[in-house]
N, C-alpha and C positions, 0 to 999 in steps of 0.2 A: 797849536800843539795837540798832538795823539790822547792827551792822558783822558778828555771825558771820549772818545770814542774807546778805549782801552777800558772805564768804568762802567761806560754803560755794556761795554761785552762781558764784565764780571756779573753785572748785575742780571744781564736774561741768560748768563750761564748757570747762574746759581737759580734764577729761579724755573730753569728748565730739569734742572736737578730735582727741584722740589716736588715738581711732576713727576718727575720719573721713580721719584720715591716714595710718592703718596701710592703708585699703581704698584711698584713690590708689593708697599704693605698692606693692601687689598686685593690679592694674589688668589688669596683663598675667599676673599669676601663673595658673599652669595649674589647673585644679581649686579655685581658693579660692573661699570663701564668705563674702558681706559680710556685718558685724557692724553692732550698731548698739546705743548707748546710750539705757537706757531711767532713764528720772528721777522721783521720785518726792518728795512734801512730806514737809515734818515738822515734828510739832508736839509741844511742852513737854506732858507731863503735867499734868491737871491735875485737881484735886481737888475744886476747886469746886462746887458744886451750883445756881449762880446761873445759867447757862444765857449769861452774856454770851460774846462771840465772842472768842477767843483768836487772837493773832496767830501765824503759823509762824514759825518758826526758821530756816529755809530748805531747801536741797535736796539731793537726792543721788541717787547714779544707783545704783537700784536693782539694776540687772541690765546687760550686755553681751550681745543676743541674737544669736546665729545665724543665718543665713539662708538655711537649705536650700532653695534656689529651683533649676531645672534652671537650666544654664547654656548657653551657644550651642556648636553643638558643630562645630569647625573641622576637614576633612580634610586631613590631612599627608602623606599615602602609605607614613608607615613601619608596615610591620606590624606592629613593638612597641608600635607609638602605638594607644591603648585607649580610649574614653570610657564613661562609663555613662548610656542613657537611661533616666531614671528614678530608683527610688530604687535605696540601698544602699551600699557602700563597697569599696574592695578589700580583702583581708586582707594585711597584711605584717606582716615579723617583723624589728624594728628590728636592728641589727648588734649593740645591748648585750643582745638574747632579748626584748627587750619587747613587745608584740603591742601593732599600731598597724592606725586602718585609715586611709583617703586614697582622694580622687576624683579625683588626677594620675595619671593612665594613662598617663604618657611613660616608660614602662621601657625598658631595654636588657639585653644578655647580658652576663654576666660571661664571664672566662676559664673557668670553671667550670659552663658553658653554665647558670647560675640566669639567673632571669628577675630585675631590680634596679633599683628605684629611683634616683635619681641620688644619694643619700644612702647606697647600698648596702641599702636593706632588700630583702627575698625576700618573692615571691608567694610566695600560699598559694593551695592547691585541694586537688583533685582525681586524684592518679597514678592512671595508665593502666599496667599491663604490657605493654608490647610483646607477648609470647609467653602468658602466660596469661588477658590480658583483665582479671586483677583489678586491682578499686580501693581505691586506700588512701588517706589524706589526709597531705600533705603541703607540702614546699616542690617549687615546681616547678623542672624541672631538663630541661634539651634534651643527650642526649649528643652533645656537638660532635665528639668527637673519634673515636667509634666506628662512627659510618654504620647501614648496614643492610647484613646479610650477605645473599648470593645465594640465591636457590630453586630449587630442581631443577624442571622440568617436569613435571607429572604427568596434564595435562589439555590439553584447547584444544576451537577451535571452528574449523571452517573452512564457509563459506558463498561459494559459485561461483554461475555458470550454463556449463552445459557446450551449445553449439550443435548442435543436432538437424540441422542441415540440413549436419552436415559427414558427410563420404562413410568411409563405413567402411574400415579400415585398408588391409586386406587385398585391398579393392575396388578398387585404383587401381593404377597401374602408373607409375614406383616405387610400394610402400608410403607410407605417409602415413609421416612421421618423427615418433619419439618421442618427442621433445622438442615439436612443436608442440605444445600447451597443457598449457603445466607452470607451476609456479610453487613458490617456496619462503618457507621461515620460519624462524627461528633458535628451537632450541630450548634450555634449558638443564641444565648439571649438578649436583650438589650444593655445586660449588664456586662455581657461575657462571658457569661459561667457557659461550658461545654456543656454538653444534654447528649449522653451515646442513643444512634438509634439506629435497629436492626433490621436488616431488609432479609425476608426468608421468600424464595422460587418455589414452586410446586407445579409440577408438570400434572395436567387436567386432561391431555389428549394431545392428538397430534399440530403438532404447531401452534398450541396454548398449552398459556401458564396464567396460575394466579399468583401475586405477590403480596403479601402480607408483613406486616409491622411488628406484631405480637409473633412472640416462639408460640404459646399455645395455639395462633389460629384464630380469635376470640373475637378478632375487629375483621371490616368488609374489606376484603380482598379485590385489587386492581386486576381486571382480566388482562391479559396480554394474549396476544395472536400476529402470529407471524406468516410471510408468504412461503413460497416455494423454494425464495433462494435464500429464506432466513434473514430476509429486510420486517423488521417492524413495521406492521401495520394497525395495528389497534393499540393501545386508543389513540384517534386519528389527529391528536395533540400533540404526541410523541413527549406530555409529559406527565406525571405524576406527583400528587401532592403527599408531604411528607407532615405529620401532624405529630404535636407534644404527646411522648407515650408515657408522661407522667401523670399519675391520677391526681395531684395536686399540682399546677405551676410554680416555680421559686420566685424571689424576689424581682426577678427579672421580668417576669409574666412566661404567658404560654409561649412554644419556639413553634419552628414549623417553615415552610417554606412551598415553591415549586419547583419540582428537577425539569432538568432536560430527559430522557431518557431513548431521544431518537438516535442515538447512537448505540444500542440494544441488539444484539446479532441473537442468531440460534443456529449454528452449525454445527456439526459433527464434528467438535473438541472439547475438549473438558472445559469443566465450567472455568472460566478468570475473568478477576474483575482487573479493564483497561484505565479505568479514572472512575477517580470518587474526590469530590469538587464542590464547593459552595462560597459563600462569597460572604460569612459573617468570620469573625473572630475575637480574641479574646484581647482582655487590656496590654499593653507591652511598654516595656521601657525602653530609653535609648540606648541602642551598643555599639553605635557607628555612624559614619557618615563617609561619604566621598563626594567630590568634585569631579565631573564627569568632562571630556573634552569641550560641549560646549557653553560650558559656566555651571552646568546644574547642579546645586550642592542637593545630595537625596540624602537624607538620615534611614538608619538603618533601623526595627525593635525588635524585641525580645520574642515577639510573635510572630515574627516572615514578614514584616509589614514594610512599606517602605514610603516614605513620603517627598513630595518635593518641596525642600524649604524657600529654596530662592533661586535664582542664577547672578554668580560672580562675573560682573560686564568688567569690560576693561576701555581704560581711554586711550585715544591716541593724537597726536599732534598734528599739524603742517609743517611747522618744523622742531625737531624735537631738539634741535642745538641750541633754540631760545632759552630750554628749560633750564631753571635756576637748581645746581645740586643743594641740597642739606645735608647734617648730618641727618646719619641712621640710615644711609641710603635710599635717599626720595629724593624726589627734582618737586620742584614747584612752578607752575604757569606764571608767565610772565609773559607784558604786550609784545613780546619776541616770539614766543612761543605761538601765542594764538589762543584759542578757544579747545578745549577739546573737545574731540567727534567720541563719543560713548555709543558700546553696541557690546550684542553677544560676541563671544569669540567665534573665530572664524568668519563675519558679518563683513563683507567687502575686503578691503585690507587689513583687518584685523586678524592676528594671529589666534592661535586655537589654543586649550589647555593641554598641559601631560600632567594627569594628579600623580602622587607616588615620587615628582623627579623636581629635581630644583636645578637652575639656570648657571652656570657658573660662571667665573668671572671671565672677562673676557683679554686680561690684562697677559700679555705673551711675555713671562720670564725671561725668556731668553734673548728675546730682542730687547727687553728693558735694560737687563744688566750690559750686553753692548751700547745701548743709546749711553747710559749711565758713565762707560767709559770713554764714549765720543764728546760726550757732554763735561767729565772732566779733564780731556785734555784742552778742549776748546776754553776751558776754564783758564787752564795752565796758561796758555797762547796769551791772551788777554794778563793775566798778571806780567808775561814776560814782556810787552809790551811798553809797559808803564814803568816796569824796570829799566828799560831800552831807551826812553826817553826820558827818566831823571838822569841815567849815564851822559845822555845827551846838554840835558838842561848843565849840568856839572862843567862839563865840559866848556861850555860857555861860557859858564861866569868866571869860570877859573883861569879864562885867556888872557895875555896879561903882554 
């Protein structure tokens, strides 16, 4: 009798439905992957040796498959918003320690400056030390609350052109005044604090200058001398030391530094200054971060400054149809799945980051809602069958 081949086609009708309405309703979901019902015959054993043809039994769905297809990938502008082009997974680490991975890049900060899911799970990567450059693998973590502390000075670069065709100091009645072409730059202490300090020119003759630190002139002036074509030639260091022009140092101690100054011209243009540069600065908090294409999360402070906190690796499978879905959308490893291969994005077949865009879902509307009506007529067919053969069974008993 028809009726269990008739049940069992109600039953992987309906649960192909099921599928197909789980992917509607994750239409909009961030990072999900459409699934799909796969169906397969079946036939009674048999023993026979006669070679006549055997009817099936009916049907059942073998498999619900995965559909790691890339999906479109939408820009958002928040810097936590992450997508992945290509293959691979994030690594997180569910809130009960479970190790999950997920292609929804819509993280946020915790209070606890972790990088977190909307579910609360933690990236995993890459730490960075701020101070000693080493890496260790971890949860990643942005210290919100602690900034970045101040740098003393200890270096710079200053780049001018001093004008050849201004008349030497001494040459002029008044003197030429000290302060025409000066210019300054803050330098800093160990605590931070800025310290302004004045650079004053004084043309001595042709193709020398003195520079001096003090407006009045009062401290040993750096000779400068230049050649013919207005290359710097003296001093033959091409740098100059910049000393605390405070008669007391603050808390910080004395500042001070050594410049570059071989990038110093003297041509026949007005004086400007090209770069004024140094390499301390002052304390800063945090007021940003981003994720860079390949994993690098840099936080941004308050003072120009920018650090590398870690890089966001990503896993990825041999086969990734092994992986078990969850909710919240993550898949979890399983001996199906394999082992994952972890690395930076981009790193052999590992796909790259887009910060700013998130992965959308891959789930096609409009072939759903046809599967949806192929899936309930095939539904229909199947009840009409079992109707078809109680008419039939009826018929039977009622011969008389």
């Amino acid at each position: 009798m028809s009726f269990q081949q008739g049940l069992s086609g109600l039953n992987a009708a309906s649960r192909g439905l099921d599928v197909i309405g789980h992917n509607i309703a994750n239409a909009n979901t961030t990072g999900m992957k459409a699934s799909r019902a796969e169906f397969s015959d079946l036939y009674a054993g048999n023993l026979a040796s006669s070679g006549s043809a055997t009817p099936g039994t009916g049907v059942a769905v073998s498999a619900i498959s995965q559909q790691f297809t890339q999906g479109n990938i939408t820009a958002t502008g928040n810097s936590l918003d992450v997508a992945i082009n290509g293959s691979g997974f994030f690594n997180v680490v569910l809130p009960n320690g479970d190790q999950a991975y997920t292609r929804a890049g819509n993280f946020k900060m915790d209070k606890d400056g972790y990088i977190v899911t909307n579910e609360g799970a933690r990236l995993q990567g890459d730490i960075v030390d701020p101070v000693t450059k080493a890496v260790s693998k971890g949860t990643l973590q942005v210290p919100t609350g602690k900034g970045v502390a101040g740098k003393a000075t200890s270096s710079g670069n200053i780049e001018l052109n001093l004008d050849t065709r201004a008349a030497v100091a001494s040459s002029v009645t008044p003197p030429t005044p000290l302060t025409t072409y000066g210019t300054s730059l803050n330098i800093f202490d160990t605590q931070g604090a800025a310290v302004p300090v004045n650079l004053y020119f004084q043309k001595t003759g042709a193709n020398t200058w003195n520079v001096y630190q003090k407006a009045d002139g009062s401290d040993t002036p750096t000779a400068l001398t230049f050649d013919g074509t207005g290359k710097l030639t003296a001093p033959a260091s091409g740098k100059i030391t910049i000393a605390d022009p405070r008669a007391t140092p603050g808390p910080g101690g004395a500042v001070g530094g050594t410049f570059s100054i071989a990038g110093m011209t003297q041509n026949a243009a007005s004086f400007a200054v090209s770069d004024l540069s140094q390499d301390g600065y002052a304390p800063g908090a945090l007021t940003g971060m981003t994720i860079d294409a390949d994993g690098s999360l840099t936080t941004r402070y308050s003072n120009g400054q920018t650090q590398k906190a870690g890089v966001v690796t990503i896993a990825n499978f041999r086969n990734a149809q092994g992986l078990e879905p969850a909710s919240g959308s993550y898949w979890k490893q399983t001996i199906a799945s394999g082992n994952p291969i972890v690395g930076a994005p981009g790193a052999g077949n590992l796909g790259k980051l887009k910060s700013g865009a998130l992965e959308d879902s891959t789930v096609d509307l409009t072939g759903e809602l046809v599967g949806m009506m192929t899936a309930q007529r095939a539904y229909q067919a199947n009840a009409q069958t079992i109707k078809t053969q109680d008419q039939v069974m009826s018929t039977l008993v009622n011969l008389r």
